[in-house]
C-alpha positions as CSV (number, residue, x, y, z in Angstrom):
1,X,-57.7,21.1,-26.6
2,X,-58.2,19.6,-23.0
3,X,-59.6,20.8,-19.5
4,X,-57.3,19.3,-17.0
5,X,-58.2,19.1,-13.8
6,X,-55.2,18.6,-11.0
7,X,-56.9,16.9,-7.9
8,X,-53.6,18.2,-5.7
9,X,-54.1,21.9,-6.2
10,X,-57.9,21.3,-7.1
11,X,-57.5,24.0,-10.0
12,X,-58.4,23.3,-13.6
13,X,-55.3,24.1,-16.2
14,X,-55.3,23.5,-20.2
15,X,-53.3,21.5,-22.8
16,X,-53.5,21.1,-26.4
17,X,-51.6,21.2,-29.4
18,X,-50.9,23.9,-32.2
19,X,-49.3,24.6,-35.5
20,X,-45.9,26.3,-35.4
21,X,-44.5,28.6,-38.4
22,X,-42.7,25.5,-40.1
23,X,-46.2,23.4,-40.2
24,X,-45.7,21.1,-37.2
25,X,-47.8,20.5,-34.5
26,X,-46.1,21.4,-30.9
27,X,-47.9,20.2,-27.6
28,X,-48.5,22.7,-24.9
29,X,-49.1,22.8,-21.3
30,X,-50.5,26.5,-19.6
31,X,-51.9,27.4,-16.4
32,X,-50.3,24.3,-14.5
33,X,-49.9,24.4,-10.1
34,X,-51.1,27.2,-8.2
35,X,-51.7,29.3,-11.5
36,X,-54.8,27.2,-12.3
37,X,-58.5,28.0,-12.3
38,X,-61.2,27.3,-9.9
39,X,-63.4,27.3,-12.8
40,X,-64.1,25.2,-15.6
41,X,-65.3,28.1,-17.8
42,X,-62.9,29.9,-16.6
43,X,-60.7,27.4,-17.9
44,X,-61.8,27.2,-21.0
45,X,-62.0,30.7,-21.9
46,X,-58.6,31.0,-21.0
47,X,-57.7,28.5,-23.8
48,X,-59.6,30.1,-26.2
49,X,-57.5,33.5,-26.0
50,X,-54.1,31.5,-25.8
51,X,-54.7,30.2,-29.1
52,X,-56.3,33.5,-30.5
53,X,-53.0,34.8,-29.3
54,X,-50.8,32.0,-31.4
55,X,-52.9,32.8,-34.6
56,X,-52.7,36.2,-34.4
57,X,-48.4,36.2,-34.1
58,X,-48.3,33.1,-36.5
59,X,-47.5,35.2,-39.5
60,X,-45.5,36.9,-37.8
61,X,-43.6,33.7,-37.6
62,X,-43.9,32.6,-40.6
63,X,-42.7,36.0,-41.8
64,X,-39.5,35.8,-39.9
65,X,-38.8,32.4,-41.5
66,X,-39.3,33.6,-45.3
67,X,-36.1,33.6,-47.1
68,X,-35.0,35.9,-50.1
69,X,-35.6,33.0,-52.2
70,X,-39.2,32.2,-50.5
71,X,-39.5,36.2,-51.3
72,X,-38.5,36.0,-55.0
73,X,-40.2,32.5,-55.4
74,X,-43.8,34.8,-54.1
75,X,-42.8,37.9,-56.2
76,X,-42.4,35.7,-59.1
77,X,-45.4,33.7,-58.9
78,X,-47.2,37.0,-59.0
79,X,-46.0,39.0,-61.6
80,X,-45.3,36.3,-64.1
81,X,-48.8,37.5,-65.8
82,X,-48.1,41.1,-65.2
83,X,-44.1,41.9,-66.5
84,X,-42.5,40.5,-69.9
85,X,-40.3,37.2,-68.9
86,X,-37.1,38.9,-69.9
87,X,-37.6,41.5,-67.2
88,X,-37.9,38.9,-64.7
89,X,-34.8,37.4,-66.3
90,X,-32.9,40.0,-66.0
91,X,-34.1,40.3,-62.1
92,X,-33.3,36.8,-61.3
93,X,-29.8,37.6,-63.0
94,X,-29.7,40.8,-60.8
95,X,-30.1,38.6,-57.8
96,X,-27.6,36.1,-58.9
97,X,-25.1,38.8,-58.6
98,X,-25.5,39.5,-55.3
99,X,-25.8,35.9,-54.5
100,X,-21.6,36.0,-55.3
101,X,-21.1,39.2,-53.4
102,X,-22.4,38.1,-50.5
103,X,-22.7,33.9,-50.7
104,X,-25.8,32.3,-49.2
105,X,-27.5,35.6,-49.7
106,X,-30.1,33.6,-51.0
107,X,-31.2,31.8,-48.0
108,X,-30.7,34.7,-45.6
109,X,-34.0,35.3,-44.0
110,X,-35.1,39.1,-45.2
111,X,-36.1,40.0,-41.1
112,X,-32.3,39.5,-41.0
113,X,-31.2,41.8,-43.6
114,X,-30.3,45.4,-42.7
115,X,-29.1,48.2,-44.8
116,X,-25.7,48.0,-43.9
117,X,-26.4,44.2,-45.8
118,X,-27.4,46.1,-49.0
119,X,-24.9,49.3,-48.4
120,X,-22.4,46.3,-48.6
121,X,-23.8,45.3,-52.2
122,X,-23.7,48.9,-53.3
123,X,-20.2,49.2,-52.4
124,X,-18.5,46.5,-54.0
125,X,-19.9,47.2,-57.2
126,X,-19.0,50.7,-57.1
127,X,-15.5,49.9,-55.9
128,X,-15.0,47.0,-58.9
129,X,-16.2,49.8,-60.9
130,X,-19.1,48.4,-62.7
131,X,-20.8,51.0,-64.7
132,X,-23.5,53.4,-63.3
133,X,-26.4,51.6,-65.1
134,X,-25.4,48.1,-64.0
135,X,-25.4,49.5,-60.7
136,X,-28.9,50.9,-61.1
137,X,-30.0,47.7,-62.7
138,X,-29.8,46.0,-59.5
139,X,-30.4,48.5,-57.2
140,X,-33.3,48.6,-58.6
141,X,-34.3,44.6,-58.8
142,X,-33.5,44.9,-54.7
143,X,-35.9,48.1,-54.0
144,X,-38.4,46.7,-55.9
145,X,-38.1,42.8,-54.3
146,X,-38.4,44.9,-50.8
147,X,-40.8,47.0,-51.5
148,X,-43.0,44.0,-52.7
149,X,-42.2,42.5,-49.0
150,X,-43.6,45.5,-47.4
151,X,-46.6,45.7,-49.5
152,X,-47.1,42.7,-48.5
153,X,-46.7,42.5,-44.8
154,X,-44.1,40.6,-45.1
155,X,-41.8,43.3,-43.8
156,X,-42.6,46.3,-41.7
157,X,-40.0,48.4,-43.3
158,X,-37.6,47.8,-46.5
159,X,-33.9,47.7,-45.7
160,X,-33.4,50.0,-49.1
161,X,-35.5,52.4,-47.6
162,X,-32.6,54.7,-46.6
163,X,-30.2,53.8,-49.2
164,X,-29.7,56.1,-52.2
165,X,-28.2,55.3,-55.8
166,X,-24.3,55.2,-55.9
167,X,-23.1,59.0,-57.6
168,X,-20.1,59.7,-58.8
169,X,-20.4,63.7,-59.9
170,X,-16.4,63.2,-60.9
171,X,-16.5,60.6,-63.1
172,X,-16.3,61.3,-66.6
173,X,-18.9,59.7,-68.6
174,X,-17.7,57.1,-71.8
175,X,-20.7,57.4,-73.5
176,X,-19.1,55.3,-76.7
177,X,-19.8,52.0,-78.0
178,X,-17.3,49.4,-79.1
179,X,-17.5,48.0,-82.5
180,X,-15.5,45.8,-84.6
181,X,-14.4,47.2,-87.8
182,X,-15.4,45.2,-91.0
183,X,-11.7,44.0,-91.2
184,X,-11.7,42.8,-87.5
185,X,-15.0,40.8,-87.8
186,X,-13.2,39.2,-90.8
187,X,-9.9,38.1,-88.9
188,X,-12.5,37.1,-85.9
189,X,-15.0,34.8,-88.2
190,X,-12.0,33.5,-90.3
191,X,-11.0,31.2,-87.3
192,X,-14.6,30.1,-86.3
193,X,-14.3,26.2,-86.8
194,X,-17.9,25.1,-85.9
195,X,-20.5,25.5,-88.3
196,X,-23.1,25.9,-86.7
197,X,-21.5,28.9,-84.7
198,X,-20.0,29.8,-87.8
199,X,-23.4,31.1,-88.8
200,X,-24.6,32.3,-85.9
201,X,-22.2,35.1,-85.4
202,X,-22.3,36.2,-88.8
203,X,-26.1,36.3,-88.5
204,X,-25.4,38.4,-85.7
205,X,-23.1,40.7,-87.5
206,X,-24.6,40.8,-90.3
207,X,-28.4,41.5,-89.3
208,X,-27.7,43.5,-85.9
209,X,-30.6,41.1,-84.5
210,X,-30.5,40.9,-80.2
211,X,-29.3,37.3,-79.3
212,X,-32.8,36.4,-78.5
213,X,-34.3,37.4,-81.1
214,X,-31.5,35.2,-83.4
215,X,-31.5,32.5,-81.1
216,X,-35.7,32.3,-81.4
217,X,-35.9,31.9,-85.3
218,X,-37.2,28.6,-86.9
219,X,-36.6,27.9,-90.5
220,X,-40.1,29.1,-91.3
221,X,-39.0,32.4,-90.4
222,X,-36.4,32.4,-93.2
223,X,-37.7,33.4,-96.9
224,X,-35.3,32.4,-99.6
225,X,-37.1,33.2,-102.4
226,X,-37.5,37.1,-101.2
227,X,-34.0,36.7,-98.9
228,X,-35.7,38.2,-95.7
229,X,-36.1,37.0,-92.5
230,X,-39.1,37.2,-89.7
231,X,-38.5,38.6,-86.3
232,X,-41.8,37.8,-84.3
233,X,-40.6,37.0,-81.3
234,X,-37.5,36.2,-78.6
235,X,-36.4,33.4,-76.7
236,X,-36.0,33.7,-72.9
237,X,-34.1,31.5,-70.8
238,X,-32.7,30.3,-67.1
239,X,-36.4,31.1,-65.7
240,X,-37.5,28.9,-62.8
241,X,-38.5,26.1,-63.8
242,X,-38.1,26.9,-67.6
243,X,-35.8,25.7,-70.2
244,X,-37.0,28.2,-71.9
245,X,-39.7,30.5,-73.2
246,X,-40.6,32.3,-76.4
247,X,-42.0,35.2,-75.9
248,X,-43.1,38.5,-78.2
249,X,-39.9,40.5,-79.2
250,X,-39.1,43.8,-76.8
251,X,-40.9,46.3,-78.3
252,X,-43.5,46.8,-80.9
253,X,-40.4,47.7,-83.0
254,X,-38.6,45.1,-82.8
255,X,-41.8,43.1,-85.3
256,X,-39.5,43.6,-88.6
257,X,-39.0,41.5,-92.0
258,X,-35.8,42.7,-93.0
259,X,-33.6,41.5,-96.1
260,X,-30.2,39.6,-96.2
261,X,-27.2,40.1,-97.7
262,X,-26.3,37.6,-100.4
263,X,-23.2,36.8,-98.6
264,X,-25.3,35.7,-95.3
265,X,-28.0,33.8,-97.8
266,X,-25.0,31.5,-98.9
267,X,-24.2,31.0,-95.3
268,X,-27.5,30.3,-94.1
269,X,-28.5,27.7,-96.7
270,X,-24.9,25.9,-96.6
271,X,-26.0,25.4,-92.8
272,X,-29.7,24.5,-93.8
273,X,-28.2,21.5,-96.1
274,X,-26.1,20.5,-92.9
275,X,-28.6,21.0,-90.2
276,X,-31.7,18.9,-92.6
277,X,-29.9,15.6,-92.4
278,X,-29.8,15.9,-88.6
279,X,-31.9,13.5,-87.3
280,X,-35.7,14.5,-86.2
281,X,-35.4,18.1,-88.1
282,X,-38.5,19.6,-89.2
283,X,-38.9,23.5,-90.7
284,X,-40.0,24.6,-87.6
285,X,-36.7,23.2,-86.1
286,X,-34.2,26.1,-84.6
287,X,-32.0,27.1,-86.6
288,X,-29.5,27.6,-83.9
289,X,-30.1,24.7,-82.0
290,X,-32.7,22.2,-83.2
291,X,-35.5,20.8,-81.4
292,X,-34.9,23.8,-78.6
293,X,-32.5,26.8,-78.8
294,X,-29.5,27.3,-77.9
295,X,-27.8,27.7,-74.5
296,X,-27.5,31.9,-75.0
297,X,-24.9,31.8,-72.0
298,X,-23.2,29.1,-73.9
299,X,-23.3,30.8,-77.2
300,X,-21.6,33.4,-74.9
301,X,-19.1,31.5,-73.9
302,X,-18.2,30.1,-77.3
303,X,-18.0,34.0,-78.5
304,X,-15.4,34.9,-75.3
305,X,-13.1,31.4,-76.4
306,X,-13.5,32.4,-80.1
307,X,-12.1,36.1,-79.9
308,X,-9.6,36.0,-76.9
309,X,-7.2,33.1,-76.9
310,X,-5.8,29.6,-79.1
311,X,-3.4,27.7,-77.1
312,X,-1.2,25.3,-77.6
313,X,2.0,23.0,-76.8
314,X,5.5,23.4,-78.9
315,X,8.4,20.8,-77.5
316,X,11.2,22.9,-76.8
317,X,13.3,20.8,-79.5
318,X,10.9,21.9,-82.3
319,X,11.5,25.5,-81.8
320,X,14.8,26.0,-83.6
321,X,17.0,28.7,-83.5
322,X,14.3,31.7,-82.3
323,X,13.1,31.3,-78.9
324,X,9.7,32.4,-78.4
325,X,8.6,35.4,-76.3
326,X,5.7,37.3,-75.5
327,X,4.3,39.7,-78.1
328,X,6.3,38.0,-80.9
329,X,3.9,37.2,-83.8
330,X,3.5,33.8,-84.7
331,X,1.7,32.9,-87.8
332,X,-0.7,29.6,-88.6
333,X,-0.6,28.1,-91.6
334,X,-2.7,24.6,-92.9
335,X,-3.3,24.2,-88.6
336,X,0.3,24.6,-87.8
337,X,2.3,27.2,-85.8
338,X,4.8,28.7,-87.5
339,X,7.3,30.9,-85.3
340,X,10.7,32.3,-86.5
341,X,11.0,29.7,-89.1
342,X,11.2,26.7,-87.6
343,X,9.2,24.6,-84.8
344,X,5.6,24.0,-84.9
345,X,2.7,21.8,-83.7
346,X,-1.2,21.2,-84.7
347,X,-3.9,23.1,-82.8
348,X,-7.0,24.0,-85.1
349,X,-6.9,25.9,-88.1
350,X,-5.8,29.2,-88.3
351,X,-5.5,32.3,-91.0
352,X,-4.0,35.3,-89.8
353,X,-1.5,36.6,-87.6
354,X,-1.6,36.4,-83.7
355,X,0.2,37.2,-81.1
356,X,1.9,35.3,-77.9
357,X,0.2,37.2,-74.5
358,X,1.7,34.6,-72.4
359,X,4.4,31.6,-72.4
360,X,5.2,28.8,-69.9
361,X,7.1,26.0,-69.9
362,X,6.5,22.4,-68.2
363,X,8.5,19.5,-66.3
364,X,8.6,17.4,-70.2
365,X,10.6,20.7,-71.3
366,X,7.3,21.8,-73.9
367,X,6.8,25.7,-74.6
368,X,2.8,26.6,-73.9
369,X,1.7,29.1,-75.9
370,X,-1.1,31.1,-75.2
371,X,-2.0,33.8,-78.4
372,X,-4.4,35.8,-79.2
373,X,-5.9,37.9,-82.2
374,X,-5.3,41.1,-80.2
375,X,-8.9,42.5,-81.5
376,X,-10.3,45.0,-78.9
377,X,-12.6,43.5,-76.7
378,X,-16.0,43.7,-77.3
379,X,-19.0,41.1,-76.1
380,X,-21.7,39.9,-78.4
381,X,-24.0,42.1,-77.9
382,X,-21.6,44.8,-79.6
383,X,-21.8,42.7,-82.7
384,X,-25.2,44.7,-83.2
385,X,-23.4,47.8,-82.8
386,X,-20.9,46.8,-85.4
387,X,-23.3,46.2,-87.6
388,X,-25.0,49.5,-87.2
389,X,-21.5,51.4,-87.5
390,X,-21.1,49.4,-91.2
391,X,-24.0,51.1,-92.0
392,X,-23.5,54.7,-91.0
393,X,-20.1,54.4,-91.5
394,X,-21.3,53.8,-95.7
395,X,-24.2,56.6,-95.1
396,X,-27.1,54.9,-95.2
397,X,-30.5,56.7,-94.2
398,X,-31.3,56.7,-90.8
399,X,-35.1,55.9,-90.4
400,X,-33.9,52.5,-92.8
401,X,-31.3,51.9,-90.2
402,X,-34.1,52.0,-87.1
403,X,-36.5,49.7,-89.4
404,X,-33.3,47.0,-89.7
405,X,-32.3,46.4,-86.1
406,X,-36.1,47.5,-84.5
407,X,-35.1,50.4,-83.2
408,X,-36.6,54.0,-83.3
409,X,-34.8,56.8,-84.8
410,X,-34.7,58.0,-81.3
411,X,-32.8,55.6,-79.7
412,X,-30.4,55.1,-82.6
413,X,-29.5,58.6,-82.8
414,X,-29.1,59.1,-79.0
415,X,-27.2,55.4,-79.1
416,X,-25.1,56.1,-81.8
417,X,-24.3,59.7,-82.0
418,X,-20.9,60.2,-81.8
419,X,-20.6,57.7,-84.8
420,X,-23.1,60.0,-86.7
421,X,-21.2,63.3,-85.8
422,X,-17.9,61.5,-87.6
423,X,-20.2,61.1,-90.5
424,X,-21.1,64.3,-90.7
425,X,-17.7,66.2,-90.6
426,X,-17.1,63.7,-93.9
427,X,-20.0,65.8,-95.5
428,X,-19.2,68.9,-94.4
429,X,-15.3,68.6,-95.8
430,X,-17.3,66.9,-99.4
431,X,-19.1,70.6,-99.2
432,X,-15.7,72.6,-98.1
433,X,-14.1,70.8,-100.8
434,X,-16.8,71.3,-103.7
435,X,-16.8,75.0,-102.8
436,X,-13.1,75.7,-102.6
C-alpha cells in the first residue's frame, strides 16, 4: 500500500497491490485527479476499506471460479473418512455419465449451471429409457454434490432445488431378473479360451460372489483341505488417485466362509498350478490378477466379447456350393467353421452351434462373418442371479441360500420372488398329485 501525493491537484490518492480469485497479485490505482483527498488520514483510511471491501467479495470470487470437478474434488476430500469407497465409486461413475450427456460438464463452473442444465440430464435418460433406479442413482449423486455446495457457501441456492425425480405412473414395472439356465452358462464357458478368465466366471457362477468381492480374494483366502473360501472384504477401483482399494465387504452379511463345489475346486487348483510359476507369486498374490486385481471394467469387457460375438473371414472360393446368410447355423469344429458342408477358416476354438447375425463382404471378395451364441443377454452381475435361480430352481432352503451369496432372507425373497412363486406351484401340483 502507498499514499500518493499528486503535487498538480495537491490531493493525496492510494495504490497498492492485491490478490485476485486465481492467486495473482493485480496492481491498483483509486482515488486519482480531482477525486483525491486533502488529507493524509483521510487517505489512508480510505485504503483500508478498499481492501476490507476486496476480502470480503474474494470468496465470492473464488466461488464463481470453482468448477464441478473443484466441487467433487472438495466433496471428496471430505467424505472419504465418512462414506464406504464404493459409494463414492459409484458417485464419481454417476458423474461420468453426465460428463457424456452433456461434454465438458466437468469443467463447467457450478455458478453457471441452472436447472434447465440438470432438467436436460433428467431428460435424456428418461427418453433413452434407462431404468427408474439408474435414474434415481444419479439424481441423487447431483442433489447431494449441490446440496454439499450450498452447505457450504459455495452456492447460494442448488440448481436441483426445483427439480423433482422423473415418474412414469404408466409404465409397467419388469420387476424380473435375467438368468442363465445351467445349459446356457455351459455353451457360454465352453468357448472361454483364457484361463485365467476361464476361472473367473465360473467362480462367478458358481459361488454367486459380487465382482468385488471375487476380484479381492488372495490364495490365502482359499481352503482346500475344507473346500471353502473367505469373503472378508472387496476391491474398489477407478478412485482418484487410486489403483485401487480393498475395502470391508458391503454389509455385515456379506462376511461369509462358504463351500465349493468339487467341480469349481478342480478349476481353481488347475489355475493355482498355472498362476504359481508366474514370476513373483506369493499366497497372498490375487488370484484374479497377481500382484493387484484385476481391471473389473476390463473383466467386463472380456464377459460382453465372450457372450455376444466370434468373427471371422471365409474367402468366397472356400464356401462351396451353400452361400451363407444371416441366421444360418454354422457349426465349429477342432477351431474351424464349418457351413453347409464345405468352406471354412480358423478363428479360435469353438463347441457348439452359433449363428450368423450379420455378413459382409470386402474388395479381396472374402465373406465376414459375424456369429453369435444367441444366449439372452445378461451382464455379469446376473451371473450371481443365475447362480441363485440353480439353487431355488433344485429347492434348496432359503436362510442357506442368504448365508451363500451374503444376503438376508429379506432381500433374497423380495429379489427373487417371482422365481420362488414358480417353485412353489411345483409343490403344490407334488401335493394335488399325492392327493388325487
Amino acid at each position: 500500500m502507498a499514499i500518493v501525493y499528486d503535487a498538480k491537484t495537491r490531493l493525496y490518492h492510494i495504490k497498492g497491490k492485491y490478490k485476485d480469485e486465481n492467486g495473482k497479485w493485480k496492481d491498483y490505482e483509486r482515488f486519482t485527479g480531482k477525486k483525491g483527498f486533502k488529507g493524509k488520514k483521510e487517505a489512508k483510511k480510505a485504503d483500508e476499506e478498499f481492501r476490507k471491501k476486496m476480502d470480503k467479495s474474494l470468496p465470492d470470487k473464488l466461488n464463481s471460479q470453482l468448477t464441478v470437478t473443484d466441487l467433487w474434488n472438495l466433496y471428496e476430500d471430505d467424505h472419504r473418512s465418512l462414506l464406504k469407497a464404493s459409494t463414492l465409486q459409484n458417485d464419481q461413475d454417476s458423474l461420468r455419465v453426465v460428463e457424456k450427456i452433456i461434454p465438458g460438464f466437468k469443467d463447467f463452473k457450478i455458478s453457471t449451471i441452472k436447472e434447465k442444465t440438470i432438467k436436460s440430464v433428467m431428460k435424456h435418460l428418461d427418453q433413452e429409457q434407462y431404468s427408474l433406479n439408474y435414474i434415481k442413482k444419479i439424481y441423487t449423486t447431483l442433489n447431494k454434490l449441490f446440496n454439499y455446495a450450498v452447505k457450504k457457501e459455495h452456492l447460494e441456492d442448488s440448481p436441483m432445488k426445483h427439480i423433482s425425480m422423473i415418474k412414469r405412473p404408466n409404465e409397467v414395472k419388469d420387476e424380473e431378473i435375467k438368468y442363465w439356465t445351467p445349459e446356457q452358462f455351459k455353451k457360454f464357458i465352453t468357448n472361454i479360451d483364457d484361463k485365467q478368465y476361464y476361472t473367473l466366471f465360473n467362480f462367478l457362477y458358481f459361488t454367486g460372489c459380487r465382482i468385488g468381492e471375487a476380484l479381492a480374494l488372495t490364495w490365502k483366502d482359499i481352503d482346500f483341505d475344507r473346500n471353502t473360501y473367505s469373503i472378508t472384504k472387496t476391491c474398489v477401483q477407478e478412485l482418484k488417485g487410486i489403483p485401487y482399494l480393498i475395502t470391508p465387504p458391503k454389509t455385515k452379511n456379506s462376511v461369509r466362509k462358504p463351500k465349493m463345489p468339487r467341480l469349481l475346486v478342480k478349476i481353481l487348483k488347475d489355475w493355482y498350478s498355472v498362476q504359481s510359476q508366474m514370476y513373483n507369486f506369493k499366497n497372498d498374490c490375487f488370484i484374479f490378477g497377481l500382484d493387484r486385481p484385476k481391471s473389473e471394467s476390463t473383466v467386463r469387457k472380456r464377459f460382453e466379447r465372450y457372450k455376444n460375438y466370434f468373427d471371422g473371414w471365409v474367402p468366397a472360393d472356400k464356401i462351396g456350393t451353400g452361400t451363407p446368410c444371416i441366421n444360418s447355423s454354422i457349426t465349429i469344429i477342432d477351431g474351424k467353421i464349418y457351413n453347409n458342408e464345405h468352406g471354412y477358416r480358423t478363428i479360435r476354438e469353438c463347441k457348439t452351434e452359433l449363428t450368423i447375425v450379420a455378413l459382409s463382404e470386402n474388395e479381396n471378395d472374402k465373406c465376414h462373418y459375424k456369429v453369435s451364441m444367441c444366449l439372452p443377454d445378461i451382464n455379469m452381475h446376473d451371473l450371481r442371479h443365475s447362480h441363485v435361480s440353480l439353487l431355488i430352481n433344485e429347492g434348496a432352503n432359503v436362510q442357506a441360500i442368504a448365508d451363500r451369496i451374503g444376503d438376508t432372507v429379506n432381500q433374497v425373497l423380495k429379489t427373487y420372488a417371482h422365481l420362488f412363486e414358480k417353485t412353489e406351484d411345483e409343490l403344490i401340483e407334488i401335493i394335488d398329485n399325492t392327493f388325487k
